[in-house]
N, C-alpha and C positions, 0 to 999 in steps of 0.2 A: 432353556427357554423360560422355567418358572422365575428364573433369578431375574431375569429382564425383567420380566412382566412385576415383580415385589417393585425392584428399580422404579419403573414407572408408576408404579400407584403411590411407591413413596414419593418422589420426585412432585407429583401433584399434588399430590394433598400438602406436601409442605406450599406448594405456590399457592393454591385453594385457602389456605391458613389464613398466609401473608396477604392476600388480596382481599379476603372477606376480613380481614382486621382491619386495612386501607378502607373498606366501605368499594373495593371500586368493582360494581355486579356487571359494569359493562365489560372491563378486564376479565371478569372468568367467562360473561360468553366467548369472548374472542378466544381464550386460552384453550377451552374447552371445545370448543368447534374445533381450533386447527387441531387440535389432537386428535381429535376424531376423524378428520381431515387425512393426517398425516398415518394413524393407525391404517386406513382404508389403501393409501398407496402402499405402503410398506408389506401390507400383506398380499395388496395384490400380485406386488412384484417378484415376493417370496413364492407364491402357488403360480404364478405365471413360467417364473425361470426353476423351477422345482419338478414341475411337471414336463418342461424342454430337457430336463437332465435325465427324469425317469425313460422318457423316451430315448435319448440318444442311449442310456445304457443297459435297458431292453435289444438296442439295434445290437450290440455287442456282444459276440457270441465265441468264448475263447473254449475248445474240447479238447482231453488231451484221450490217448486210445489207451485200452484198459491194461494194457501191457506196460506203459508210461506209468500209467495210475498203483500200477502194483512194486515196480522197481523204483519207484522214485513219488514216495506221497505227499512230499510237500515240495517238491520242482526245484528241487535244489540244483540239478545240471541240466539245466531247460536248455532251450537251443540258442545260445549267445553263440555271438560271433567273435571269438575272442584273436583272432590272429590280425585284427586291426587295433592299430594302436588308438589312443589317447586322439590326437590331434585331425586322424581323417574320421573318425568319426566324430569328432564335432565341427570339423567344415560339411559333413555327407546332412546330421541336421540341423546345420545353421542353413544350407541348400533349401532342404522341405520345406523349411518356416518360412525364410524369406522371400517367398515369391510371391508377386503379387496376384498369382491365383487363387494360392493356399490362403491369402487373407481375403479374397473374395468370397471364397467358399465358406471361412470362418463365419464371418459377417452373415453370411446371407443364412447358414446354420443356426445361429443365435437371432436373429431377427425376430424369431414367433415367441420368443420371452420378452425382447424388447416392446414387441406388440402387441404382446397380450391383451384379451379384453377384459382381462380381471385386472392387471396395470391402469390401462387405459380407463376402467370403469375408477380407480380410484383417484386418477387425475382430474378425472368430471367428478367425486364429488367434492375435493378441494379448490375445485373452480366455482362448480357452484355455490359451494358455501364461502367462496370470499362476497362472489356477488351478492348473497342473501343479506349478507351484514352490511355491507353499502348499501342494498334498499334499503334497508331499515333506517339504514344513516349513523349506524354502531357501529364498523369497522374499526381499528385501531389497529396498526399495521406494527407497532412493536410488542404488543403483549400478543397479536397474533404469530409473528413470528418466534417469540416467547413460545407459546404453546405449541408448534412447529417443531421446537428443538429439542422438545422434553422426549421425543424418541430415539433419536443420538444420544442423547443425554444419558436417557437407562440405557443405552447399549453401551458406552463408554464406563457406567458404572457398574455395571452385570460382567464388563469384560475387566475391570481393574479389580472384583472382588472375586472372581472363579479364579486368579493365580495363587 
């Protein structure tokens, strides 16, 4: 996470450079709004769907009885079902998955990350701060998408430097 975050402050300030060299102060609002913009989605999204995972694996509750725990401490001969071969157990779950309850169910599971209101609060503030720059009559739709990108951007470069 720090490496992203280096990513993105480098990643600006080299544009922050290159812009205030051009002269152009309408370009770093624009830049600088959708970042802000786009910081506010990105982390909504992250605490929206972060907090739907801490809850599903709270619901998950695997015991094993102290008798298991004592002959076997790390579940080395758990209870597999090994007298099925290879092929029916991957038609038994290709079964599970593909039905279209199970992806009903999937869906309708994942929904409260999709909807979150810390998502949602950060889609209204990249709406309204598009709007804000068009009152103003500043908007610039490629340097705002410019600064839009600069969060892919360090996530693409935080993830080609942590190899």
């Amino acid at each position: 996470m720090r490496l992203f975050f280096r990513a993105l402050l480098g990643l600006d300030l080299l544009l922050l450079l290159y812009l205030s060299a051009m002269g152009d102060y309408i370009g770093i609002l624009n830049t600088q709004v959708a970042l802000i913009s786009s910081l506010a989605v990105v982390g909504g999204s992250f605490y929206g769907y972060g907090t739907l995972v801490k809850k599903k694996s709270s619901d998950f509750v695997y015991e094993r009885d102290e008798l298991d725990k004592i002959e076997d401490p790390y579940d080395l001969y758990g209870d597999e079902d090994t007298k099925k071969d290879a092929k029916e157990l991957f038609l038994e779950e290709k079964r599970k998955v593909s039905t279209l309850k199970n992806a009903a169910g999937n869906f309708a599971g994942s929904i409260g990350g999709f909807l979150s209101p810390f998502r949602l609060a950060g889609y209204a503030v990249l709406t309204l701060s598009v709007l804000w720059l068009m009152s103003r009559g500043d908007f610039e739709a490629v340097k705002f998408f410019i600064g839009l990108s600069l969060v892919p951007a360090a996530a693409l470069v935080s993830m080609l430097f942590r190899r």
